[in-house]
TORVOTI-468191 format. One record per residue: z, y negated, x of N, C-alpha, C in turn; residue in one letter; chain. Coordinates in nm, 4 decimals. Example, Ala and Ser with C-alpha at 12.3 -4.5 7.8 and 13.67 -1.06 7.14 Angstrom:
<recs>
((0.7800,0.5690,1.3190),(0.7800,0.4500,1.2300),(0.7800,0.3300,1.3200),"A","A"),
((0.7080,0.2250,1.2850),(0.7140,0.1060,1.3670),(0.7870,-0.0030,1.2900),"S","A"),
</recs>
This chain:
<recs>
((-15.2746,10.0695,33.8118),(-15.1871,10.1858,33.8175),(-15.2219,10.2864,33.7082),"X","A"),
((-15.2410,10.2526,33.6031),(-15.3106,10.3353,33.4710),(-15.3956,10.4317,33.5249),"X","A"),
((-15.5386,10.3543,33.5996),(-15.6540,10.4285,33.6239),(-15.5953,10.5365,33.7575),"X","A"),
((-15.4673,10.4926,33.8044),(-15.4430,10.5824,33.9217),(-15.3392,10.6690,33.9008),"X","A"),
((-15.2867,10.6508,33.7831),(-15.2573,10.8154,33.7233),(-15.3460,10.8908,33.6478),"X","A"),
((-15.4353,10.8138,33.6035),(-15.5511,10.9565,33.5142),(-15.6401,10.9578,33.6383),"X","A"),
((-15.6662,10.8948,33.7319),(-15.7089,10.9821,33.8279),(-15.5908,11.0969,33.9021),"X","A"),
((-15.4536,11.1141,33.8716),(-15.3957,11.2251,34.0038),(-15.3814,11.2531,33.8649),"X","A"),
((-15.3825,11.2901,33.7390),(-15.3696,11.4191,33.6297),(-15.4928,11.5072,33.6381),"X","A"),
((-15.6132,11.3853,33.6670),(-15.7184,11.5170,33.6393),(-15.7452,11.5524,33.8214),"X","A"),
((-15.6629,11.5195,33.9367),(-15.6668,11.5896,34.0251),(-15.6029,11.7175,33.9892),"X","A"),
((-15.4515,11.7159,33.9690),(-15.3633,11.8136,33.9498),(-15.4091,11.9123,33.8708),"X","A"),
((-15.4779,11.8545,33.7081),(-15.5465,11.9508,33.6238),(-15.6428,12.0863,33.7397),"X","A"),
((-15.7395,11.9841,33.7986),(-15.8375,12.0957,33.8725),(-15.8018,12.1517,33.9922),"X","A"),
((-15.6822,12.1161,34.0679),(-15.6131,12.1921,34.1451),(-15.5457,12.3264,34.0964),"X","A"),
((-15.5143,12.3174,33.9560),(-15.4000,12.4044,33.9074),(-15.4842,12.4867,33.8308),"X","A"),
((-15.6197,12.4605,33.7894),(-15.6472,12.5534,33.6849),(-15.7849,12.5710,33.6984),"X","A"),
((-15.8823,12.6437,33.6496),(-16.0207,12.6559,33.6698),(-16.0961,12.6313,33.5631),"X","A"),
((-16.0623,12.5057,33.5207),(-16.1427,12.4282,33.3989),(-16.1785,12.4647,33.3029),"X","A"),
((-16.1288,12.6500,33.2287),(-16.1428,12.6725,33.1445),(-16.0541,12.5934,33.0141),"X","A"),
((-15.9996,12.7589,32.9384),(-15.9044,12.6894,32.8679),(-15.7660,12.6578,32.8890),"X","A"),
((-15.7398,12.6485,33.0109),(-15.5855,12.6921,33.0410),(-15.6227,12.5265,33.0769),"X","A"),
((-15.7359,12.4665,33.1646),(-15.7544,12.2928,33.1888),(-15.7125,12.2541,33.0761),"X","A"),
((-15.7511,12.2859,32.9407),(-15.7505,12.1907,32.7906),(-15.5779,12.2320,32.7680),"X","A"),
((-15.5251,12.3256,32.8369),(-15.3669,12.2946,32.7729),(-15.2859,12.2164,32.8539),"X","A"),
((-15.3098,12.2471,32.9673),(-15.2660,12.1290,33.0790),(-15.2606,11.9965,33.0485),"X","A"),
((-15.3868,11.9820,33.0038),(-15.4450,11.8264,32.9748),(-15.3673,11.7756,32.8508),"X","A"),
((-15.3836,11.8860,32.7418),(-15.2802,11.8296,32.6341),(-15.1195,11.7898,32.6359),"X","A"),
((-15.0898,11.8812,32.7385),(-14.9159,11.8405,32.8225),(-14.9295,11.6994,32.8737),"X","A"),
((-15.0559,11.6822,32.9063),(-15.0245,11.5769,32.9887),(-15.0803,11.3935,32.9295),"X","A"),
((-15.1688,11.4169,32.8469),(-15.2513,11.3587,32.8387),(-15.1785,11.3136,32.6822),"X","A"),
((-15.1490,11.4219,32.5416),(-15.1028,11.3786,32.4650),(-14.9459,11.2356,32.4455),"X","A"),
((-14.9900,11.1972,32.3202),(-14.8019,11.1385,32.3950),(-14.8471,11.0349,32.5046),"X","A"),
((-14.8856,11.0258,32.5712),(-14.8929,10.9021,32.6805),(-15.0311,10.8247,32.6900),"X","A"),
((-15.1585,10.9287,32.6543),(-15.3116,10.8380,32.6912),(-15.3304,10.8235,32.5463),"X","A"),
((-15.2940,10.9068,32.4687),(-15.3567,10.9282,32.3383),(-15.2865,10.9960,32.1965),"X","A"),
((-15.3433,11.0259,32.0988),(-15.2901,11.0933,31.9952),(-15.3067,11.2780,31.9897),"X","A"),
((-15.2627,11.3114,31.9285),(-15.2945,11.4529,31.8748),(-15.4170,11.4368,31.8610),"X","A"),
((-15.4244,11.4379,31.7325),(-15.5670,11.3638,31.6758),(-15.6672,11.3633,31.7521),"X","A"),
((-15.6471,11.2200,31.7729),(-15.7887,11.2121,31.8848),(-15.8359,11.2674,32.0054),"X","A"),
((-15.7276,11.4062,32.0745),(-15.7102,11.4870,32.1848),(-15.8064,11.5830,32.1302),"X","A"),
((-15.7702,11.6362,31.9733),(-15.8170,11.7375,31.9376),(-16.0015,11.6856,31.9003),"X","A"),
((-15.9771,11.5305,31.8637),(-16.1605,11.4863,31.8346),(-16.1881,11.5224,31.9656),"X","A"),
((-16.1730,11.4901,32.0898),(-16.2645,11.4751,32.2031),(-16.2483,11.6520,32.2482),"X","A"),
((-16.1246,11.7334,32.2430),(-16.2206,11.8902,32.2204),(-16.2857,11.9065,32.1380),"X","A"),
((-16.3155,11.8722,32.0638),(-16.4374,11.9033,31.9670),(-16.5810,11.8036,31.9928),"X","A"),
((-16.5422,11.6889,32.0248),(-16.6717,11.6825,32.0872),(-16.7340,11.6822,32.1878),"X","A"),
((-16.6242,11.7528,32.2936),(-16.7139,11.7397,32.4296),(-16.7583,11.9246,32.4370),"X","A"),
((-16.7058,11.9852,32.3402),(-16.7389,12.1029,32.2809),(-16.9101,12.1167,32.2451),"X","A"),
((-16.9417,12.0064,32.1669),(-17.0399,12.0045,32.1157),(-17.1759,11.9796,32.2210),"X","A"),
((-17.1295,11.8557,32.2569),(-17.2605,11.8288,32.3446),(-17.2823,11.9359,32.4741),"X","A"),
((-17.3762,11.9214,32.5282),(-17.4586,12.0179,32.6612),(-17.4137,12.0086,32.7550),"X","A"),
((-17.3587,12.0682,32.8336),(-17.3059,11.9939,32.9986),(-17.1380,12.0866,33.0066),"X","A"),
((-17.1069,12.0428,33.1208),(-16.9821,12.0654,33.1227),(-16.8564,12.0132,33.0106),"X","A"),
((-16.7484,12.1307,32.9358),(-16.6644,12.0475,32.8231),(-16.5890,11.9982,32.9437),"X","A"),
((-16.5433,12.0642,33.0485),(-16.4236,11.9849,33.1331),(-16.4185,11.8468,33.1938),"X","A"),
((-16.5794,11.7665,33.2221),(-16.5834,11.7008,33.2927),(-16.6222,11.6036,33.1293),"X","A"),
((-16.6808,11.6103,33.0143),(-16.7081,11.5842,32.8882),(-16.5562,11.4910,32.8631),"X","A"),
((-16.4436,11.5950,32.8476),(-16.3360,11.5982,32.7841),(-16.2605,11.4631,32.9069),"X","A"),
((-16.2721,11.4959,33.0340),(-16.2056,11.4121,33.1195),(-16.2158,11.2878,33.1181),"X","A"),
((-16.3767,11.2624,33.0893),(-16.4315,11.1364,33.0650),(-16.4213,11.0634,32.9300),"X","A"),
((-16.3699,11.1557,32.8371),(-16.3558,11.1376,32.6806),(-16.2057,11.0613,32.6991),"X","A"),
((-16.0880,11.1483,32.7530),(-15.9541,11.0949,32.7746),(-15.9959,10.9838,32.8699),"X","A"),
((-16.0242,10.9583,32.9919),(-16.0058,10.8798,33.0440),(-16.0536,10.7375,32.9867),"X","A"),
((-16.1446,10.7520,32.9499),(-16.2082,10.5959,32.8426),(-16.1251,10.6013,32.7510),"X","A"),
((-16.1032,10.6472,32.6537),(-15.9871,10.6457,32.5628),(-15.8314,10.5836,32.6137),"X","A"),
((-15.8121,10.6063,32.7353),(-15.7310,10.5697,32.7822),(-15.7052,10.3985,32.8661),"X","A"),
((-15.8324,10.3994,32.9707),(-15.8530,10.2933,33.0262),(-15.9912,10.2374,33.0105),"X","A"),
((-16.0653,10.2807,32.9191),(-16.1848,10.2259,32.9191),(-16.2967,10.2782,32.9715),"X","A"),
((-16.4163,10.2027,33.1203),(-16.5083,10.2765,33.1541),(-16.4689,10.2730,33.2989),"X","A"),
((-16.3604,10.1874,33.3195),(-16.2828,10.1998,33.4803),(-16.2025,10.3729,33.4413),"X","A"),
((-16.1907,10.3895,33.3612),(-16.0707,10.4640,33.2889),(-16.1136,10.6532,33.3062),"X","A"),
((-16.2065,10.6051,33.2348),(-16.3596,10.7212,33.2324),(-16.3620,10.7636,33.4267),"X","A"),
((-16.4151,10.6621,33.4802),(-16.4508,10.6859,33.6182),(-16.3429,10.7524,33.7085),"X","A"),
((-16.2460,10.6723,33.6787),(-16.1031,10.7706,33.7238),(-16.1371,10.9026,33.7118),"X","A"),
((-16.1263,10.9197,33.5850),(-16.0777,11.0905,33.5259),(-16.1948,11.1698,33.5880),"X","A"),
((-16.3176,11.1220,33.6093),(-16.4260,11.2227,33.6412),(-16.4004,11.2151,33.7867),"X","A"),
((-16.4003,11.0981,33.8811),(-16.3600,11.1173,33.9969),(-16.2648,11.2467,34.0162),"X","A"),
((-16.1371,11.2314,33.9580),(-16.0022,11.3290,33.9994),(-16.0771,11.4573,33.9462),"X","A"),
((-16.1635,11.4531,33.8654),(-16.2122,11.6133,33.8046),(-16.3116,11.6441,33.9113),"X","A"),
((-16.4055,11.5939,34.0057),(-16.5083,11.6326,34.0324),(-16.4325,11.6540,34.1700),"X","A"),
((-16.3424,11.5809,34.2547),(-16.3119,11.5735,34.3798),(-16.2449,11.7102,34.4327),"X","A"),
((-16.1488,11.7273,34.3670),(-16.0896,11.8436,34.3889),(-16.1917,12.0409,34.4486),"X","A"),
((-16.3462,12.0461,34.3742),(-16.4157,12.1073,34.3459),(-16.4824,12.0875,34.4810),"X","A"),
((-16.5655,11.9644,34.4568),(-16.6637,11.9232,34.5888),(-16.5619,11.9500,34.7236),"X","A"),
((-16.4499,11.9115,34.7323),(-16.4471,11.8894,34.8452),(-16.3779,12.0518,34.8945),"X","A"),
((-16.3358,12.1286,34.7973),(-16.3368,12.2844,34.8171),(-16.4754,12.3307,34.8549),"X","A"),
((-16.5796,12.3194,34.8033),(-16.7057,12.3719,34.8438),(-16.7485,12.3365,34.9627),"X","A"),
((-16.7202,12.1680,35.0021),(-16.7372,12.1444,35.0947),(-16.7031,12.1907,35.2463),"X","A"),
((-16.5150,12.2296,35.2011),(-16.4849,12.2957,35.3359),(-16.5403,12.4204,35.3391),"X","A"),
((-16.5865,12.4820,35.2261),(-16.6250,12.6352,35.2302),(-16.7456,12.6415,35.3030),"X","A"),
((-16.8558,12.5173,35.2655),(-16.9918,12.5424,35.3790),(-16.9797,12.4972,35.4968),"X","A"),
((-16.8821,12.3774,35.5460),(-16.8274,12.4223,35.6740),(-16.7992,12.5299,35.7193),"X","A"),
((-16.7282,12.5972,35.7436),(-16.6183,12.7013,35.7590),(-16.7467,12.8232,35.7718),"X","A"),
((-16.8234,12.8265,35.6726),(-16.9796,12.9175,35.6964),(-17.0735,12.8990,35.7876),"X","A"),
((-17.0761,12.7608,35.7718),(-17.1875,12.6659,35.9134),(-17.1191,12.7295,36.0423),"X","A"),
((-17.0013,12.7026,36.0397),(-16.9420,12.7461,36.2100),(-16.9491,12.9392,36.1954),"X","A"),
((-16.9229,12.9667,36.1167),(-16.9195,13.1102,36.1446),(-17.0137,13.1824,36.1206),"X","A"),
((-17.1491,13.1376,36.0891),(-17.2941,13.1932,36.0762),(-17.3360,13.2587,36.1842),"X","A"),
((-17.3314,13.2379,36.2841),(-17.3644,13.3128,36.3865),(-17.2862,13.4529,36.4300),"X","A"),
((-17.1354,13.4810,36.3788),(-17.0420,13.5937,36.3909),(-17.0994,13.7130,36.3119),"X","A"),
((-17.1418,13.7921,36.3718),(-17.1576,13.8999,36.3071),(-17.0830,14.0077,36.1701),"X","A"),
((-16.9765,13.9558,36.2227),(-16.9462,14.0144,36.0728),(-16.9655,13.9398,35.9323),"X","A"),
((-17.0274,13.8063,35.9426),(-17.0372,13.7389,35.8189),(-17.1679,13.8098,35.7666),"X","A"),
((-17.2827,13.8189,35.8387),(-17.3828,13.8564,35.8101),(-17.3510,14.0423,35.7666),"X","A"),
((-17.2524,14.0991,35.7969),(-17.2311,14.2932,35.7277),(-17.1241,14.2232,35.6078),"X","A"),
((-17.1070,14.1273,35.6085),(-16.9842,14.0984,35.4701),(-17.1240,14.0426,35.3323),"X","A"),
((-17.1927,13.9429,35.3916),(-17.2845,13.9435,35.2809),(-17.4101,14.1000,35.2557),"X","A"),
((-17.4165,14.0825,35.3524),(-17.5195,14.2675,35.3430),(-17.4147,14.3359,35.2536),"X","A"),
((-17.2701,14.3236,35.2833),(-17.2251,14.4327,35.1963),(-17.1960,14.3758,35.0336),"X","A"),
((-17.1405,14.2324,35.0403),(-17.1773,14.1940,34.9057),(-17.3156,14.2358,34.7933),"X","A"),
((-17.4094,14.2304,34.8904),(-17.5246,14.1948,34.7849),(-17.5279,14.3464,34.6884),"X","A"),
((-17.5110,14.4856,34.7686),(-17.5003,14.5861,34.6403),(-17.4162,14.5600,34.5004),"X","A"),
((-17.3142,14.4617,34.5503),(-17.2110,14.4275,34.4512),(-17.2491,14.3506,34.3347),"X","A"),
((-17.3161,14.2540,34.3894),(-17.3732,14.1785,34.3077),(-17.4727,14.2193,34.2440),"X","A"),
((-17.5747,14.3606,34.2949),(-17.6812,14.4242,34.1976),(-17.6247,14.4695,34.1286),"X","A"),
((-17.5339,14.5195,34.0991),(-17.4347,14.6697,34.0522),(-17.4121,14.5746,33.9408),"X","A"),
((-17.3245,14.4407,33.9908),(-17.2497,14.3943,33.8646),(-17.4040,14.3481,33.7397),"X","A"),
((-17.5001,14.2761,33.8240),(-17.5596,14.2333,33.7443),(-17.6595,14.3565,33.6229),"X","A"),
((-17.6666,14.4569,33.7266),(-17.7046,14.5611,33.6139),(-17.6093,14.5955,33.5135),"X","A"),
((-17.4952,14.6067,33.5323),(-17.3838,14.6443,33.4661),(-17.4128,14.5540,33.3209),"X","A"),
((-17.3981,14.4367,33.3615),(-17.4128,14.3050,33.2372),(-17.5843,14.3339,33.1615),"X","A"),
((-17.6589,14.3765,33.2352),(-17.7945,14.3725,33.1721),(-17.7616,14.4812,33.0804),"X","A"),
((-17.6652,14.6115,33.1142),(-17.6508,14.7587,33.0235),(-17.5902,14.7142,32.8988),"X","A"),
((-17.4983,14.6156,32.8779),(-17.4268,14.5781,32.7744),(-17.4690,14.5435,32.7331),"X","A"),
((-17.5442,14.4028,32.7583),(-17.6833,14.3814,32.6659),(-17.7592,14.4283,32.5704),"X","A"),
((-17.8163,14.5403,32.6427),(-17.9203,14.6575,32.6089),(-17.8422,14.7049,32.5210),"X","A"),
((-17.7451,14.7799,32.5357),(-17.5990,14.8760,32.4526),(-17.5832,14.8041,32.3712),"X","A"),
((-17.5456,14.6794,32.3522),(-17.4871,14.6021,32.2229),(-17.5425,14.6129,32.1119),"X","A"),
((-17.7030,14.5495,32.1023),(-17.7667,14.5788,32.0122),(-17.7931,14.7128,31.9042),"X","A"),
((-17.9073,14.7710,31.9809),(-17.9395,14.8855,31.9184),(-18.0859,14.8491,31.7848),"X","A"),
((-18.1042,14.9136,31.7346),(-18.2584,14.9470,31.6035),(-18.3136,14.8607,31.6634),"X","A"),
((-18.3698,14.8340,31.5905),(-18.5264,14.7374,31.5797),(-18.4843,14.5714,31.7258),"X","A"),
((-18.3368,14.5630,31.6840),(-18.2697,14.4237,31.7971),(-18.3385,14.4970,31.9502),"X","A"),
((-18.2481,14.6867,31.9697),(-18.2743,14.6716,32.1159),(-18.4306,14.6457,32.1863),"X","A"),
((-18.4959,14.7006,32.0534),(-18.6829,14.6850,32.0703),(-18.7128,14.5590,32.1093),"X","A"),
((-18.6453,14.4925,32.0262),(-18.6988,14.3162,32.1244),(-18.6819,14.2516,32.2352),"X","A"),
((-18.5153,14.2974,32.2622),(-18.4742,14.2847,32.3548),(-18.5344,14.3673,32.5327),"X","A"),
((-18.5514,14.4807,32.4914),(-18.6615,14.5210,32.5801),(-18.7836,14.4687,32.6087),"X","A"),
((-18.8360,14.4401,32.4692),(-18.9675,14.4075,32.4737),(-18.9953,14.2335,32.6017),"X","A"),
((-18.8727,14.1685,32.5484),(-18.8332,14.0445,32.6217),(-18.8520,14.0707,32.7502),"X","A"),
((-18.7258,14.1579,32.7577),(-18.7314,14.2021,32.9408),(-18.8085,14.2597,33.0040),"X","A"),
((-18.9406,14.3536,32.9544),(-19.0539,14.3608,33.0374),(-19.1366,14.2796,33.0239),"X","A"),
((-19.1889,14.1796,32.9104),(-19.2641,14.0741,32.9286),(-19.2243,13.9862,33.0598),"X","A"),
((-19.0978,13.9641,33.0491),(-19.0611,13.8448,33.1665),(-19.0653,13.9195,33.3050),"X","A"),
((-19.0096,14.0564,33.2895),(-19.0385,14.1438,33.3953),(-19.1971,14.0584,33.4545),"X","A"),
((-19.3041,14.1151,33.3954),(-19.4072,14.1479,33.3950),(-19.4449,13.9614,33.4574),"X","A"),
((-19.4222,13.8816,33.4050),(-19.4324,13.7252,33.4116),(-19.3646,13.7356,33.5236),"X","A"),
((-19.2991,13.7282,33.5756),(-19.1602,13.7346,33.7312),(-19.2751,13.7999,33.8397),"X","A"),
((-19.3591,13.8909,33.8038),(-19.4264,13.9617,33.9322),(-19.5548,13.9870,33.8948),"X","A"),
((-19.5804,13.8213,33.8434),(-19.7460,13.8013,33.8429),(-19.6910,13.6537,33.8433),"X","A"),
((-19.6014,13.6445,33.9452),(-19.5653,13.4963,34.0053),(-19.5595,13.3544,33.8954),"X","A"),
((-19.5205,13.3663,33.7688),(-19.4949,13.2668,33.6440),(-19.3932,13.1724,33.7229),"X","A"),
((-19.3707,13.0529,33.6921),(-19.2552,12.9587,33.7422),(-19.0709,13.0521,33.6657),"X","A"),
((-18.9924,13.0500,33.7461),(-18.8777,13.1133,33.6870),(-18.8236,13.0534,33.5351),"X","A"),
((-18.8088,12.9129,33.5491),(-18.8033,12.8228,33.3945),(-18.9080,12.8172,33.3320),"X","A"),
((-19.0571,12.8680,33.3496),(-19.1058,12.8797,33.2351),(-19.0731,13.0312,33.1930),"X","A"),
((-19.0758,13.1054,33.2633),(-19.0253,13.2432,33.2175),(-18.9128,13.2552,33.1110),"X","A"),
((-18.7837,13.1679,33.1940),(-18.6805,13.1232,33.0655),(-18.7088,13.0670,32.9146),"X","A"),
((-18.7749,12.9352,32.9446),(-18.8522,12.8876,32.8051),(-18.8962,13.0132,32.7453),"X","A"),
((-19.0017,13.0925,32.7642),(-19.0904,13.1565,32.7076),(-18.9650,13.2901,32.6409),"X","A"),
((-18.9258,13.3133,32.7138),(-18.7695,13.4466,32.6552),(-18.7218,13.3893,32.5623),"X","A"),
((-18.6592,13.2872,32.5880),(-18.5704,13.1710,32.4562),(-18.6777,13.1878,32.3621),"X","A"),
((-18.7486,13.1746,32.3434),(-18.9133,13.1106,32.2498),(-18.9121,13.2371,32.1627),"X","A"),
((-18.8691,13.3236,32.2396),(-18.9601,13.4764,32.1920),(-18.8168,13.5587,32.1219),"X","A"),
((-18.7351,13.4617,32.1682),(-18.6419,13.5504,32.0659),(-18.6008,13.4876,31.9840),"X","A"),
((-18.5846,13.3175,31.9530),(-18.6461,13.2937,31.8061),(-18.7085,13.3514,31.7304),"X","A"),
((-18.8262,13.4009,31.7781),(-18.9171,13.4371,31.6940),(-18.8506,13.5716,31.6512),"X","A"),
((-18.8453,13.6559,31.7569),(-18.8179,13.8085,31.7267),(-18.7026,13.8248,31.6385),"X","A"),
((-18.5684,13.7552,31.7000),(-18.4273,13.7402,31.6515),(-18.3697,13.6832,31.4956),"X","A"),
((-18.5041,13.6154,31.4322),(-18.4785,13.4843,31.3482),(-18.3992,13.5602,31.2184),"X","A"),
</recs>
């Protein structure tokens, strides 16, 4: 019964919230006081903070072992991951059957300006933020990789090589 309430908290958590920070206050309503301490609520935001990966699914698996162990753990990531998958899931259904309707195909045609627009938008701030000698690198970055992107480079080595280069430039 343990493992089958920290599995329906971290359902409810990812039903109710979008795993930012509003998940980590939820979780503390729910999770403090009954799985765990203050304390140790606040160690496992801080270390699922730290490591690489998702903190929400980090943190779920942090409470849930803390709580029940590695049955405990499995719970909490189950109830965190299920809720998600099986939304996506009905969503590529629901696309599969309606791929052939014509208006799906003028709804993405009309998305995609949206999505250039926004993504230039974010590249301008970029550019804008900086300024002296920073925006020079930062350019300099983005036509190198430009230039790597359409003399066919692999896309992640392109990434590596940007990261690489603004160590160097940025240090």
């Amino acid at each position: 019964m343990h493992w089958l309430s920290l599995f329906w908290i971290f359902v409810k958590i990812n039903l109710l919230t979008t795993s930012g920070p509003a998940s980590v206050g939820l979780l503390y309503k729910e999770a403090v006081g009954i799985f765990m301490s203050e304390s140790e609520f606040v160690e496992a935001v801080g270390f699922s903070s730290v490591l690489p990966g998702s903190d929400a699914l980090q943190l779920a698996m942090f409470v849930g072992y803390a709580a029940g162990g590695l049955p405990g753990a499995l719970a909490a990531l189950l109830g965190s991951i299920l809720p998600p998958t099986l939304l996506m899931l009905l969503i590529v259904v629901t696309l599969q059957r309606l791929r052939g309707e014509a208006w799906v195909g003028g709804f993405v045609r009309g998305l995609t300006p949206a999505v250039a627009v926004l993504m230039t938008l974010v590249a301008w701030q970029v550019f804008r933020g900086d300024g002296g000698t920073a925006g020079f690198g930062v350019i300099s970055i983005a036509v190198i990789s430009l230039v790597a992107l359409l003399l066919k480079a692999p896309a992640p080595l392109v990434l590596l090589g940007a990261g690489l280069l603004g160590v160097i430039i940025f240090r």
